[in-house]
C-alpha positions as CSV (number, residue, x, y, z in Angstrom):
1,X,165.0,208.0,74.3
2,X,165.8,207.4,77.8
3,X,163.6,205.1,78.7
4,X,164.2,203.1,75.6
5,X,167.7,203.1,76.7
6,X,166.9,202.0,80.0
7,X,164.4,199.4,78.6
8,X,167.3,197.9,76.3
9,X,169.9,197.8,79.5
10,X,167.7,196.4,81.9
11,X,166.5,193.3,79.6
12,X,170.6,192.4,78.4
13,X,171.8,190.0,80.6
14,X,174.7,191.3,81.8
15,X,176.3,192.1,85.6
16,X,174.9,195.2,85.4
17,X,171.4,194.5,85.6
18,X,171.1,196.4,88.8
19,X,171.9,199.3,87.7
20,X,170.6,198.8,84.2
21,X,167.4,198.3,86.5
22,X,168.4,201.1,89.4
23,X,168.3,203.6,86.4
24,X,165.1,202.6,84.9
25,X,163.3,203.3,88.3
26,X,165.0,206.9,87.8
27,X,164.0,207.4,84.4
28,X,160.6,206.1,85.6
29,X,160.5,208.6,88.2
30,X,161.6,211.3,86.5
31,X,158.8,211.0,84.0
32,X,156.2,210.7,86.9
33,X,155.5,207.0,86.9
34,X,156.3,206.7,90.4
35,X,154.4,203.3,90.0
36,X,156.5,201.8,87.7
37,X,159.7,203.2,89.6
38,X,158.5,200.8,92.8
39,X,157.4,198.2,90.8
40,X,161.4,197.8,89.2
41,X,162.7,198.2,92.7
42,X,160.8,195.0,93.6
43,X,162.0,193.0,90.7
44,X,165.6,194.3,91.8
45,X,165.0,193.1,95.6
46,X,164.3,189.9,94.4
47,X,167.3,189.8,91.6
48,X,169.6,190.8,94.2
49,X,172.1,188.4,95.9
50,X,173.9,190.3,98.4
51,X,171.1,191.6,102.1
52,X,172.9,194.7,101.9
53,X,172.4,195.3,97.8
54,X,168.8,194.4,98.8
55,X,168.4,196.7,102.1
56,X,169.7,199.7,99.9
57,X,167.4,199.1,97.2
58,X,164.7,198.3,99.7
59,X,165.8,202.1,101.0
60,X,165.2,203.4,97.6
61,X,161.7,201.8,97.3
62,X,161.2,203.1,100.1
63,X,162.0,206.4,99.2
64,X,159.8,206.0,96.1
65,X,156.7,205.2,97.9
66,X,157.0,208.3,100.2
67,X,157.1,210.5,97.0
68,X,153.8,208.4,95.7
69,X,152.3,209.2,99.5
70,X,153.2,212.7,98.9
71,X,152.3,213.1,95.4
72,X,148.9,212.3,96.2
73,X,148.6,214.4,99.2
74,X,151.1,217.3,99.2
75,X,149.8,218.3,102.4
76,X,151.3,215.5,104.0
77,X,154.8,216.5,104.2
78,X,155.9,216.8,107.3
């Protein structure tokens, strides 16, 4: 139901795509498509206006990938 949800928000245009889209990567996460999750926070990088709306979501993707590294060796973590 989530994910439908955050389907439906992210494809209305409306000023809150970025967060529409900010909490699909989340729901996307949280189901363990870690994939998908850095996939929307491309789209987002390149929706975004603002360099600092883009350096924080660039943070997140960030973020997202070292769980991917992680997920795939656990013995990684540091």
């Amino acid at each position: 139901l989530a994910l439908r949800a955050g389907k439906r928000a992210f494809n209305m245009d409306s000023d809150f795509k970025l967060e529409a889209g900010l909490t699909l990567a989340e729901i996307y996460k949280g189901i363990g498509r870690i994939d998908l999750a850095i996939d929307m926070t491309d789209k987002l990088i390149e929706l975004a206006d603002d360099p600092e709306e883009r350096s924080i979501i660039g943070g997140i993707r960030d973020f997202f990938k070292k769980v991917q590294e992680v997920g795939k060796n656990p013995d990684a973590i540091e």
